[in-house]
C-alpha positions as CSV (number, residue, x, y, z in Angstrom):
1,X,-16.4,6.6,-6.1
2,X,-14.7,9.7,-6.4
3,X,-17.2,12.9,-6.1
4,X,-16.7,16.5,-6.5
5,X,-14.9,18.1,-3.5
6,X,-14.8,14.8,-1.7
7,X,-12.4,14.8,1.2
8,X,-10.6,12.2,3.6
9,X,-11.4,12.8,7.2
10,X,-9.5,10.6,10.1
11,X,-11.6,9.0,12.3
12,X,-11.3,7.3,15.6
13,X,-9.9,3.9,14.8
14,X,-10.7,0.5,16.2
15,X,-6.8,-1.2,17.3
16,X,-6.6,-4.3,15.4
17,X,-4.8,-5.8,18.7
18,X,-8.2,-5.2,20.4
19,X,-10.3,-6.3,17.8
20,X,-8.5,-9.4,17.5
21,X,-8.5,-10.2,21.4
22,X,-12.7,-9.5,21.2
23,X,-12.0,-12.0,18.7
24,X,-10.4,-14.8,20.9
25,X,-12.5,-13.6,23.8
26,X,-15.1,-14.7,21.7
27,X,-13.9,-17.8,20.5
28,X,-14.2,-16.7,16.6
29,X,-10.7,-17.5,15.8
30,X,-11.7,-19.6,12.8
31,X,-11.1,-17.6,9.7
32,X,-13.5,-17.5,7.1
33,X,-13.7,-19.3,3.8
34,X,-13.0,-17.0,0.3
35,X,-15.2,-18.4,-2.7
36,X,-14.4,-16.7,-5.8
37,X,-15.1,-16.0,-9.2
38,X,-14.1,-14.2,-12.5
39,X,-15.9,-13.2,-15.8
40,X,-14.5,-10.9,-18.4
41,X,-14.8,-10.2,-22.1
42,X,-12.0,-8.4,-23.8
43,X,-12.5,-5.7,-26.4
44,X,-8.8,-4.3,-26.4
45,X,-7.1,-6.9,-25.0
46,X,-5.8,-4.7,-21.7
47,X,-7.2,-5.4,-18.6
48,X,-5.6,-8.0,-16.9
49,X,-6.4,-9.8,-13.2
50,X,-5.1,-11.3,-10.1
51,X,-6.3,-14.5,-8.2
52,X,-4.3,-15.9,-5.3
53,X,-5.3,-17.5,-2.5
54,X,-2.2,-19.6,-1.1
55,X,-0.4,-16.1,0.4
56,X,1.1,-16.7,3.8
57,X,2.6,-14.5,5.9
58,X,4.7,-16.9,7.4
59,X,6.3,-19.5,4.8
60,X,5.5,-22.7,5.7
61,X,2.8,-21.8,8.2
62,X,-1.2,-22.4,6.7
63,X,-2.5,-20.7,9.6
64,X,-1.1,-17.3,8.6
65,X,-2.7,-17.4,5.0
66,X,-4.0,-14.6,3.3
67,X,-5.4,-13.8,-0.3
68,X,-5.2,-11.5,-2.9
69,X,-7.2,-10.2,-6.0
70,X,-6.6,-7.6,-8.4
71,X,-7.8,-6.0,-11.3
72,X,-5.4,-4.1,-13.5
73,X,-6.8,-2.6,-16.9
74,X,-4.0,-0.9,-18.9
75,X,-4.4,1.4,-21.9
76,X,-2.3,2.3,-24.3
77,X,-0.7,-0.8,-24.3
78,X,-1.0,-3.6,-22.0
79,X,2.6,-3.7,-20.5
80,X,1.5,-1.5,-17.5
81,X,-1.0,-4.2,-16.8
82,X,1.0,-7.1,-17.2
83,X,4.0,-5.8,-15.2
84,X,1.7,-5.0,-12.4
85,X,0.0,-7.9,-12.4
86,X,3.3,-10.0,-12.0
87,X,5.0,-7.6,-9.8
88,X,2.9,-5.4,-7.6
89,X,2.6,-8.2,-4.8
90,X,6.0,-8.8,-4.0
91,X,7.0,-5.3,-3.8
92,X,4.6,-5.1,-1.3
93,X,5.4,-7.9,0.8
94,X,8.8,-6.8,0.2
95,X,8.0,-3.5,2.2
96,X,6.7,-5.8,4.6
97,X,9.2,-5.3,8.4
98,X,9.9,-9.3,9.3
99,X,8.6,-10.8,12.2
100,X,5.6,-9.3,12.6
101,X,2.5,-10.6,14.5
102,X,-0.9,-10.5,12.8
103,X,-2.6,-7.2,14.4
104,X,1.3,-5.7,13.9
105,X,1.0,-7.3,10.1
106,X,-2.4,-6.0,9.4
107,X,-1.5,-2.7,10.7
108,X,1.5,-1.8,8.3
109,X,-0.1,-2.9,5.5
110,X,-1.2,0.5,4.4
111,X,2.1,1.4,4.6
112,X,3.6,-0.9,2.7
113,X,0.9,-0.7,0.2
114,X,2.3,2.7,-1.0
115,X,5.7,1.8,-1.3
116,X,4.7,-1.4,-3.3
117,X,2.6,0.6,-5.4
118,X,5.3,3.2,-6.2
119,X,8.0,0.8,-6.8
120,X,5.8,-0.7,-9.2
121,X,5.3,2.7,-10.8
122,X,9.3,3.8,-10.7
123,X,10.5,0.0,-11.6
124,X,8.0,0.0,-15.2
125,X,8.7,3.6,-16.0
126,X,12.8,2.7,-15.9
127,X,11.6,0.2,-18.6
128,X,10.9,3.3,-20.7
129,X,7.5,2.1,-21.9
130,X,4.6,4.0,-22.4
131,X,1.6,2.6,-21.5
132,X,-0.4,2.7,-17.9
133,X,-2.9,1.1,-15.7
134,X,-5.0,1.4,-13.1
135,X,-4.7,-1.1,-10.2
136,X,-7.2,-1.8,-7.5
137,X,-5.8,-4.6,-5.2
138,X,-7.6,-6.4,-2.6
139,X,-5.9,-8.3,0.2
140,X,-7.7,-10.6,2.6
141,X,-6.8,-12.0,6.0
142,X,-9.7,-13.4,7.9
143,X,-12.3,-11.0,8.5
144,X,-10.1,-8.4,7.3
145,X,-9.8,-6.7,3.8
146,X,-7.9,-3.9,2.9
147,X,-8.2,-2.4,-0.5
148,X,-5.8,-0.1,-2.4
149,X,-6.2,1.6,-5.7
150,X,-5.3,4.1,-8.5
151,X,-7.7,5.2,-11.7
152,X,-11.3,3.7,-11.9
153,X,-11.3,0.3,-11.5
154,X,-13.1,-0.2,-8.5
155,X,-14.2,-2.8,-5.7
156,X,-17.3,-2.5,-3.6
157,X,-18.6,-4.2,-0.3
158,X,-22.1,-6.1,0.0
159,X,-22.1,-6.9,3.6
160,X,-24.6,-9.1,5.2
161,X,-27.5,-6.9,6.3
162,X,-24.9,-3.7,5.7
163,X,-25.6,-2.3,2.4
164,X,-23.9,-1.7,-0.4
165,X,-20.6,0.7,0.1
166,X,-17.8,1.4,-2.2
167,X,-14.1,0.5,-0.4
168,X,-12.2,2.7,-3.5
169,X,-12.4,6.1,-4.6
170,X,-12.7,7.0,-8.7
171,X,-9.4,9.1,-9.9
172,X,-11.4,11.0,-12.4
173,X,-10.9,14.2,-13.4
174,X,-14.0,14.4,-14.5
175,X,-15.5,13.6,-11.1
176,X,-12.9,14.2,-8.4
177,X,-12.1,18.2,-8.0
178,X,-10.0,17.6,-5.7
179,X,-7.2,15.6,-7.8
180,X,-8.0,18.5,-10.1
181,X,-6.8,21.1,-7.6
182,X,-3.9,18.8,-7.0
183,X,-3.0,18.0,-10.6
184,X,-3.1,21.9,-11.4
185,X,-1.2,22.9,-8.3
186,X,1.9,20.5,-9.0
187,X,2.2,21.9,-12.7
188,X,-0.3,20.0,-14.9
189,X,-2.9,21.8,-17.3
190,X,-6.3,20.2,-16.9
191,X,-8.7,20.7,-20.0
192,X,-11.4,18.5,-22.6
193,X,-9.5,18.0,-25.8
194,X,-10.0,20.9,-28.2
195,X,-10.9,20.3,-32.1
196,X,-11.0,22.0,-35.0
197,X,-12.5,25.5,-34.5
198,X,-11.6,25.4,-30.9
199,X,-14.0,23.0,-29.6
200,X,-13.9,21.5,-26.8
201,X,-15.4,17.4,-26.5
202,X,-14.8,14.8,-24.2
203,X,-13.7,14.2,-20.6
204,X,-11.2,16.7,-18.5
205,X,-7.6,15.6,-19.1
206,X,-4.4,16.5,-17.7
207,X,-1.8,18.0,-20.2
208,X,0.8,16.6,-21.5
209,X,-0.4,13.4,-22.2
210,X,-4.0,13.8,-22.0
211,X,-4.4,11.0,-19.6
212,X,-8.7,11.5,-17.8
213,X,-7.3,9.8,-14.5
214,X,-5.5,11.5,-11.8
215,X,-3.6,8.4,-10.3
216,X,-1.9,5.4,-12.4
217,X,1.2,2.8,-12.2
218,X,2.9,3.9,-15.8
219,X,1.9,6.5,-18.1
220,X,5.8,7.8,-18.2
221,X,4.6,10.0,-21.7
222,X,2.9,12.3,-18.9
223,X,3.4,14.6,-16.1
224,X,4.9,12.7,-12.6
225,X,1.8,14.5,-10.9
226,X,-0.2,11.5,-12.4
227,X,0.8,9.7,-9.3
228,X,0.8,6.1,-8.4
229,X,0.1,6.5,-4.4
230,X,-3.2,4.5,-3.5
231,X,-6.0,5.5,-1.6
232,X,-6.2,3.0,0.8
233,X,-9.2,1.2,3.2
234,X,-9.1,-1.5,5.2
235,X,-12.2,-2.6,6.9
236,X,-13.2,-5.8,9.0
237,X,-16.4,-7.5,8.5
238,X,-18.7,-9.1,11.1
239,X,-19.0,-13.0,11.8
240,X,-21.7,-12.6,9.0
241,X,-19.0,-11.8,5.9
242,X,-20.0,-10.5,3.0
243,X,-19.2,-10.0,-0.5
244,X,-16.6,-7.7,-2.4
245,X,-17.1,-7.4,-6.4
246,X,-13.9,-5.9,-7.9
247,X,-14.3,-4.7,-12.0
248,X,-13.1,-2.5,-14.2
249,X,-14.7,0.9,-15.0
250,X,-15.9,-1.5,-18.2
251,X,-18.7,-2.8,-15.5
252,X,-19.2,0.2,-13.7
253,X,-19.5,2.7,-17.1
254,X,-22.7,0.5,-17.5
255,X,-24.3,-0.4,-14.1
256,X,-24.0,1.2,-10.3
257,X,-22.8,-0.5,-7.1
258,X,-25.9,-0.9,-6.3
259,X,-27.2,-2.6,-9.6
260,X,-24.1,-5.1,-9.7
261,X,-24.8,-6.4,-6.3
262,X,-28.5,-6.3,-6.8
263,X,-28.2,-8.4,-10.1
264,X,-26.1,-11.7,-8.7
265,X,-27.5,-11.7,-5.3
266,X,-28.2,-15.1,-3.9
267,X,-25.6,-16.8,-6.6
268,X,-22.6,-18.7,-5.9
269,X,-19.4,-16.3,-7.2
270,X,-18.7,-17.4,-10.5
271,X,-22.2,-17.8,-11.8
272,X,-22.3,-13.8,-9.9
273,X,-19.5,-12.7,-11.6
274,X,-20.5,-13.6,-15.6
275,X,-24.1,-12.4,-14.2
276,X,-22.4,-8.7,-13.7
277,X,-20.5,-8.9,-16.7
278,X,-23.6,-9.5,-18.7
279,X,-25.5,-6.8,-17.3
280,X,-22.7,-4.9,-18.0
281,X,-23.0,-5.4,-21.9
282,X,-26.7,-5.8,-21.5
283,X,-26.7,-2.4,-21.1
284,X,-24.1,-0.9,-22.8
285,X,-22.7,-3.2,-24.9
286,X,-18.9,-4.0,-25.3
287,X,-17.3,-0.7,-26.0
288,X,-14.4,-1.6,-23.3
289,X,-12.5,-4.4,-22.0
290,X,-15.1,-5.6,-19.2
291,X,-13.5,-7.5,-16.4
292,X,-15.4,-8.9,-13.0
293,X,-13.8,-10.6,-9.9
294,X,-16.6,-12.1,-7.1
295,X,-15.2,-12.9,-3.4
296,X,-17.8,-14.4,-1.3
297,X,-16.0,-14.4,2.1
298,X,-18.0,-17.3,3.9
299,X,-18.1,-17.9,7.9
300,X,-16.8,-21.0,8.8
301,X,-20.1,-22.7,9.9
302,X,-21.9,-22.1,7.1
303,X,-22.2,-24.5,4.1
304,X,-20.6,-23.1,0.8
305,X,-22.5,-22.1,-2.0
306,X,-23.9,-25.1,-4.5
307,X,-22.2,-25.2,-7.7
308,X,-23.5,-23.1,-10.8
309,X,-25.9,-25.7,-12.9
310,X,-25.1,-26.8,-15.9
311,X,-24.2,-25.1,-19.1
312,X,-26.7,-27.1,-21.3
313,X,-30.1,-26.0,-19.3
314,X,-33.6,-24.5,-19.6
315,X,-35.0,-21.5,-18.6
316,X,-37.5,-23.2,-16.0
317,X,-34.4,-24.7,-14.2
318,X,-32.4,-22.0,-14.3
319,X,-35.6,-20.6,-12.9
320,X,-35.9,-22.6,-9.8
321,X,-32.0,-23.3,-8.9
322,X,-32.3,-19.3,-8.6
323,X,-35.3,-19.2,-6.3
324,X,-34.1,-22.2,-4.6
325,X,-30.4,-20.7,-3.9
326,X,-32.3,-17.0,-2.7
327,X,-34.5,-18.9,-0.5
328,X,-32.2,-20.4,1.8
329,X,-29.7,-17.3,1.3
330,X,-32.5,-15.1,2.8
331,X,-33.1,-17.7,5.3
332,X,-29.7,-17.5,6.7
333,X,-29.8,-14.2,6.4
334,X,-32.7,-13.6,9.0
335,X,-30.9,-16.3,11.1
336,X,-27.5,-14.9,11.8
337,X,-26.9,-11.3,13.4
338,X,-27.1,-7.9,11.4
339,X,-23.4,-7.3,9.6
340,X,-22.0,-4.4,10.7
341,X,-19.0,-3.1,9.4
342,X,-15.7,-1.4,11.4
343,X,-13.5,1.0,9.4
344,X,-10.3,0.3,10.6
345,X,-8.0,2.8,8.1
346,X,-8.4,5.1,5.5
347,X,-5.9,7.5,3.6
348,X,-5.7,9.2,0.6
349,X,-3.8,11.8,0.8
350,X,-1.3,11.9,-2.3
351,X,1.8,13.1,-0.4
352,X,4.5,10.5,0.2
353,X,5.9,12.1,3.4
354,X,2.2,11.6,4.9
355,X,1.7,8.0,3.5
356,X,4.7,7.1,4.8
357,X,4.5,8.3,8.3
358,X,7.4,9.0,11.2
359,X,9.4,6.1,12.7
360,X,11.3,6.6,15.3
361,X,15.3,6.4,15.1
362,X,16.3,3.1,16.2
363,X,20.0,1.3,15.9
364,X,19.7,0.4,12.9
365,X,21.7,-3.6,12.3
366,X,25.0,-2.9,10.8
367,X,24.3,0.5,10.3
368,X,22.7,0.1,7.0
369,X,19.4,2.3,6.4
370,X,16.9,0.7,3.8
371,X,15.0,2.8,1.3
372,X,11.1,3.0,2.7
373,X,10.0,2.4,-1.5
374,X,12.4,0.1,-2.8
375,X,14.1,-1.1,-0.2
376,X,17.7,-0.5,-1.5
377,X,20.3,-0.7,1.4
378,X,21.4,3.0,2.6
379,X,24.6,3.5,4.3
380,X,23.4,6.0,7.1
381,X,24.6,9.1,5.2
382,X,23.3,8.4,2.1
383,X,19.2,8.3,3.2
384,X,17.1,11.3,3.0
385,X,14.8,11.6,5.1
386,X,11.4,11.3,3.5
387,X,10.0,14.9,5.7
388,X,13.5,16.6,5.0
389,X,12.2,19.9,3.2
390,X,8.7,19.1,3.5
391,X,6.0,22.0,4.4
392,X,3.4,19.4,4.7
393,X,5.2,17.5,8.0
394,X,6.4,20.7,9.6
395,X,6.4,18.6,12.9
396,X,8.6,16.6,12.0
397,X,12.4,16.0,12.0
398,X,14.8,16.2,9.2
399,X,16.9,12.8,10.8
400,X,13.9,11.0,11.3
401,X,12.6,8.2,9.1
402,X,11.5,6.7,6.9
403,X,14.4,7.2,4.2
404,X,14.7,7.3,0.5
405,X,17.5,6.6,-1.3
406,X,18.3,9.9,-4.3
407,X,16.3,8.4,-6.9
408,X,13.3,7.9,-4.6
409,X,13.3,11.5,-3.1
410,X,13.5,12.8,-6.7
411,X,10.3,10.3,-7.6
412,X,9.0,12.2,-4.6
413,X,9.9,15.5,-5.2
414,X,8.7,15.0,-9.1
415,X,5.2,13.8,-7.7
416,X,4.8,16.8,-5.7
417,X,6.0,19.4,-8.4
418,X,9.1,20.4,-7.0
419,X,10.7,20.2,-10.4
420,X,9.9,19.0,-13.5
421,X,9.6,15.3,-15.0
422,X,12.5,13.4,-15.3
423,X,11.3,11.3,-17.8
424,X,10.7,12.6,-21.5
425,X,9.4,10.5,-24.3
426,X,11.3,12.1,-27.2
């Protein structure tokens, strides 16, 4: 959740190569199973989600699955939302090098999360609508998640004898001076709306457009420095799993992260999901589209959750399938190990040129260069260098990679506030 002055700090990071070989060493190289749920009731008609779990990384191959939820809740309009939903994963996997081996995989998915995220961002604008969305997108592989997102929407982490912790960070104005010091500094005016008699009510919002979030996929009626680069986490959970709830700011206007994982503790995911959505308007009734994913991520020897009871049922049943399912939950609990939980990655830095990193020149096949965002083919002298002109990478070199091709760089330059908006709504 983002906080005022909240920063990102590096920290010393676990190799995935290594973690994986404890892993083998270890003889945990059965993945996990994913149980998951979804509840939502729709007040607007915008939010919109993502369930897949048939992902592989190599075609064909079952062993190199992967899955992926996301939550996308659009406003003005719900083309933002749809687009993203239908979209976002393949440009990611399309930023994706080939040939990669899991660890390698794992490790440039940060990356390529970016680029997917502002392809999505440059490919909808081009459409000239005007709506937006937020987008928080949660990928799975094994004991690993890694979760990227823009605007409010947001997905938190219940681990096993861990706590509660929150893997996204709230683009707020309201809340997050630091995208307010960015906002301002790449031209944008941040202010509450004024009313008759020069009053001021409501949220901070950024001018033109009056949008309250910093970040967004869309939103081409407003300023470029309302960017689409995520902040990203990836994490990797202990042999005990745990279990991610992903909703829009519809949930978590109403309840904390610690409320919604207190209230559907001990309940299989779908049964948890409906339970946080009706906490949600329990609370504060339906003034939003309110829209809850559940991902129980299960270790491979223990026995799934039942199955929800019933819809026809009484109280005293209800009663005692809950007490009954806590019961052994807590009993399992006390059995296995305490979770523990290893950061593996976390950026959120809203400059391209750091999000994309260096690469090193290499002999490129052909001689074609490929765009880092959307992967256009680049005849060596028509990529620009992503750090060309940049006084953020001042140690790096103006030939070295990644590259953009013109439109890109000018998505990038327009982001940063080098010059103003290309796009106009007249």
């Amino acid at each position: 959740m983002g906080s005022s002055g909240h920063t990102y700090e590096h920290h010393d990071l676990v190799p995935l190569a290594a973690l994986i070989n404890r892993e083998l060493r270890n003889g945990k190289t059965e993945k996990p199973a994913a149980r998951y749920g979804y509840a939502g009731q729709s007040r607007k008609g915008e939010d919109y989600f993502l369930m897949k779990t048939d992902c592989q990384r190599v075609a064909g191959n079952p062993s190199t699955s992967f899955s992926v939820f996301g939550i996308f809740d659009g406003h003005n309009g719900s083309g933002a939302a749809i687009f993203s939903r239908d979209h976002l994963l393949n440009y990611v996997l399309d930023a994706m090098p080939c040939g990669l081996e899991r660890d390698e995989w794992l490790h440039a998915l940060p990356r390529a999360l970016v680029a997917g995220f502002v392809k999505a961002d440059k490919e909808f604008q081009a459409k000239g609508k005007t709506s937006g969305t937020t987008a928080t997108f949660v990928i799975i592989d094994g004991w690993t998640v890694t979760v990227a997102s823009v605007g409010d929407s947001r997905c938190i982490l219940d681990a096993q004898g861990g706590g509660v912790s929150i893997l996204t960070v709230d683009h707020r104005l309201e809340e997050n001076a630091e995208e307010r010091e960015r906002v301002t500094a790449s031209g944008g005016e941040v202010g509450r709306l004024s009313i008759f008699g020069g009053t001021e009510v409501g949220p901070l919002r950024c001018w033109p457009g009056g949008l309250c979030l910093s970040r967004s996929i869309g939103d081409m009626d407003v300023g470029e420095f309302i960017v689409p680069i995520p902040h990203v986490k990836q994490v990797k959970l202990s042999s005990t799993g745990g279990r991610l709830i992903i909703a829009s700011d519809g949930v978590w206007d109403a309840v904390s992260s610690e409320m919604a994982a207190k209230s559907c503790r001990g309940l299989p995911a779908e049964l948890a999901a409906r339970l946080v959505v009706k906490e949600a308007l329990r609370t504060r009734g339906l003034k939003d589209d309110t829209s809850c994913i559940v991902v129980d991520i299960i270790p491979p020897d223990n026995k799934p959750p039942p199955s929800p009871p019933p819809k026809k049922y009484n109280k005293l049943k209800a009663l005692f399938f809950t007490k009954n399912y806590l019961k052994s939950t807590n009993k399992a609990k006390k059995l296995s190990a305490v979770g523990i939980v290893e950061e593996l990655f976390e950026e959120g830095s809203a400059m391209l040129a750091e999000r994309l990193g260096n690469d090193k020149p290499t002999a490129e096949t052909g001689g074609i260069f490929v765009c880092a965002v959307c992967q256009a083919d680049l005849a060596p002298n028509e990529g620009i260098s992503v750090h060309a002109g940049s006084i953020f990478s001042v140690s790096s070199k103006p030939w070295q990679g990644p590259f953009l091709c013109t439109d890109c760089r000018n998505k990038k330059d327009a982001m940063e506030g080098k010059r103003p908006s290309g796009v106009r709504v007249v």
